[in-house]
C-alpha positions, 0 to 999 in steps of 0.5 A, a space after each residue: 500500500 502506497 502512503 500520501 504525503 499527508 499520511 506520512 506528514 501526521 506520522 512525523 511529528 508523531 514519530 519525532 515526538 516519541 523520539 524527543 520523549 525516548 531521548 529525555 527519558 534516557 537523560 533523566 534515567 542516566 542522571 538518576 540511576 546508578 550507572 553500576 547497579 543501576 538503582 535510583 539515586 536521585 540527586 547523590 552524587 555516589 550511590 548509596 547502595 554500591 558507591 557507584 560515583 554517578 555523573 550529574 548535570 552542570 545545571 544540578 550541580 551548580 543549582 545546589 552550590 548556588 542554594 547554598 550561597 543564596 541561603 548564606 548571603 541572605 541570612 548575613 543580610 538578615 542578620 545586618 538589618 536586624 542590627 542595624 533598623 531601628 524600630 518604628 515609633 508609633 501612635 495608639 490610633 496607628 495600630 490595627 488587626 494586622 500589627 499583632 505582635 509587631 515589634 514596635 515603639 509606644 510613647 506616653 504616660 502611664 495611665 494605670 499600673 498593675 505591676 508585676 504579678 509574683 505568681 505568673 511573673 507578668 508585668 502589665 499596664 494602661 499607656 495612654 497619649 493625647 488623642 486627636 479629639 477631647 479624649 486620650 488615646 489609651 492601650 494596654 501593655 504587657 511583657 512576660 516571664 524574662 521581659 517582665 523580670 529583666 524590667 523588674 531586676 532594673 527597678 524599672 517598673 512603671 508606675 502611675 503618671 511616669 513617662 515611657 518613652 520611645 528612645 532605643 537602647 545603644 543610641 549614642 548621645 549626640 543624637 538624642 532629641 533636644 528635649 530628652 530628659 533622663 528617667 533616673 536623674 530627670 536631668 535634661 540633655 543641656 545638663 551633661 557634660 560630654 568627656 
């Protein structure tokens, strides 16, 4: 039986795309299986069954080396921020659903203290700030267990009219605001002398 050049024509793609299939098998097959006995592998580069040193391709080699030097640099990145943002200062009315547990700095005065409870080490009080209309802005705040002791230890626990403010630790002298006053001493800034 003669063929037509169309019949010929839809067994070509059919045949051409069987063997493109076959040649991709055989590529995946060669980089996955043992070469020696001939089990998979994976992507060890030595067979765990028989040691069998198993050929990989470039792309797979250098993929795990570049992981590995993505992963590394981002976490030195990560680390370098970490030390060196500082944390946002906000306002009572900026907070919202989405900043739950948000590291973040408040300012105000201490409406209403509960100091530190001797069972549950928790340390809690009521900060509040001047609202945009007739009424204070007011919200609760609380540390716990080895934030709470810490305070604690520093006799810094706040009290009833005491001023919390938002000023990080580590920050150097010079760049405290001009209306800064000391928690312990109540000294102003013009007050220090710098040696």
């Amino acid at each position: 039986m003669a063929t037509t050049p169309s019949n010929q024509q839809s067994q070509n793609p059919e045949q051409a795309q069987h063997a493109g299939a076959s040649c991709a098998d055989t590529s995946y097959h060669r980089e996955t299986h043992c070469p020696s006995c001939g089990r998979f592998v994976g992507t060890y580069d030595r067979c765990p069954y028989c040691q069998a040193w198993t050929p990989k391709r470039l792309s797979i080699r250098l993929f795990k080396t570049l992981a590995v030097l993505t992963s590394t640099v981002g976490l030195i990145l990560l680390l370098f921020y970490a030390r060196t943002i500082r944390t946002p200062e906000i306002r009572i009315d900026q907070i919202g659903p989405l900043t739950n547990f948000a590291h973040v700095r408040l300012t105000g005065v201490v409406e209403r203290s509960f100091g530190l409870h001797p069972q549950w080490h928790s340390l809690g009080f009521t900060l509040s700030q001047p609202g945009t209309g007739s009424e204070p802005l007011s919200i609760r705040v609380s540390a716990y267990a080895k934030v709470a002791l810490d305070i604690d230890k520093q006799g810094k626990i706040p009290e009833e009219g005491d001023e919390i403010s938002g000023i990080d630790r580590g920050i150097p002298f010079s760049e405290l605001p001009d209306d800064y006053i000391c928690p312990v001493c109540g000294a102003g800034k013009d007050e220090f002398l710098i040696m």
